[in-house]
Wavefront OBJ file of the C-alpha trace (Angstrom):
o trace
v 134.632 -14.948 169.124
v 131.293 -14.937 170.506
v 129.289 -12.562 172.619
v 129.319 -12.913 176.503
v 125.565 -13.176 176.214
v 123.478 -15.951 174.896
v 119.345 -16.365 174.253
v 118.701 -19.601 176.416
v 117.619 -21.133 173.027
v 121.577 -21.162 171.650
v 122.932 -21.376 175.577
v 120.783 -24.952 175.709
v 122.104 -25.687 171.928
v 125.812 -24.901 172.548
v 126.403 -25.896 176.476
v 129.492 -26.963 176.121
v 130.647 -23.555 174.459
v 129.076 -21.524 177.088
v 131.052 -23.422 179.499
v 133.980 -23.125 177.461
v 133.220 -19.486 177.066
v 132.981 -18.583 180.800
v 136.255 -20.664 181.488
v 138.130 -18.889 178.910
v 137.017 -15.290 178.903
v 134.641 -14.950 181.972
v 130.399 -14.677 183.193
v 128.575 -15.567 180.434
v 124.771 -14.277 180.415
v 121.483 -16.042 178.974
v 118.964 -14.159 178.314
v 115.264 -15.411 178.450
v 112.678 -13.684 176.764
v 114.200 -10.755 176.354
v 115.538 -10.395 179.703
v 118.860 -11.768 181.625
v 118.111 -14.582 183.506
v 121.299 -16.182 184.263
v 124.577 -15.694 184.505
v 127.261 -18.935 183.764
v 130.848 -18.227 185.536
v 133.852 -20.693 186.619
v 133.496 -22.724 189.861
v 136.511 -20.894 190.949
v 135.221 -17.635 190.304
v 131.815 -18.654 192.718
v 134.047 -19.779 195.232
v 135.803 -16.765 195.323
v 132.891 -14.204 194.989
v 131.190 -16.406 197.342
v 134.044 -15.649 200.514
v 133.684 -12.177 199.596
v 130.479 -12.026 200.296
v 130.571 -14.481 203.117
v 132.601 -12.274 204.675
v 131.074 -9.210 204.629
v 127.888 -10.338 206.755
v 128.238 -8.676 210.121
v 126.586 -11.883 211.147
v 129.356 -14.361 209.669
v 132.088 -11.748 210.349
v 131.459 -11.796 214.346
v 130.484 -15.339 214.126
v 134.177 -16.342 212.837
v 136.487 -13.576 215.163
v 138.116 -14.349 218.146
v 136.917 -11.061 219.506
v 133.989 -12.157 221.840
v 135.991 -15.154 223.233
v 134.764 -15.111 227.328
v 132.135 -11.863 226.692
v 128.432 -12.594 227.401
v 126.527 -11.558 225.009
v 122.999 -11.605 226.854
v 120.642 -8.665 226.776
v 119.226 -7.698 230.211
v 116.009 -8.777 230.501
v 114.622 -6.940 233.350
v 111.920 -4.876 233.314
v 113.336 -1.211 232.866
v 113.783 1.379 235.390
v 110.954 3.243 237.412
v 110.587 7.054 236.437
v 108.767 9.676 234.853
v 111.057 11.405 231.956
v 108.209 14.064 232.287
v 109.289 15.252 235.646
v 111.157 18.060 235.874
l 1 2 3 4 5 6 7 8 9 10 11 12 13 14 15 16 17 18 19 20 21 22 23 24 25 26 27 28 29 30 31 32 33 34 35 36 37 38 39 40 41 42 43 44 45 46 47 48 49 50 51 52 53 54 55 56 57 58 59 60 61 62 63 64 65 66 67 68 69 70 71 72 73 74 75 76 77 78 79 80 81 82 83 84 85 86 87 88
């Protein structure tokens, strides 16, 4: 059994075992220089990290909801109020 992390040297070498790797027993790293620079992981497993995160923008999350159905959601642009927050 190999190591779930590869020097891009081996990773370019052995593809096809990376792959195989990262289908059969999870992320698989590569390393360059040193460093991790990459990580290889199951189409599946994107997809599904990839909703996750989709839906946990505030953005995306409001975006999708029913919630604001018929509410306007325009600032008022007027110029504020008169007043001096000074006077007492």
């Amino acid at each position: 059994m190999h190591s779930n992390t590869w020097q891009l040297q081996e990773a370019k070498a052995r593809f096809s075992e990376v792959v195989n790797q990262a289908l059969e027993n999870g992320p698989q790293a590569v390393t360059r220089r040193g460093r991790e620079a990459v990580v290889v992981i199951a189409a599946e497993e994107f997809r599904r990290v990839r909703r996750v995160t989709d839906a946990t923008r505030p953005r995306d999350f409001f975006r999708r909801g029913p919630y604001l159905d018929g509410v306007a959601l325009e600032r008022d642009r007027s110029l504020p109020r008169g007043g001096d927050l000074c006077d007492s």
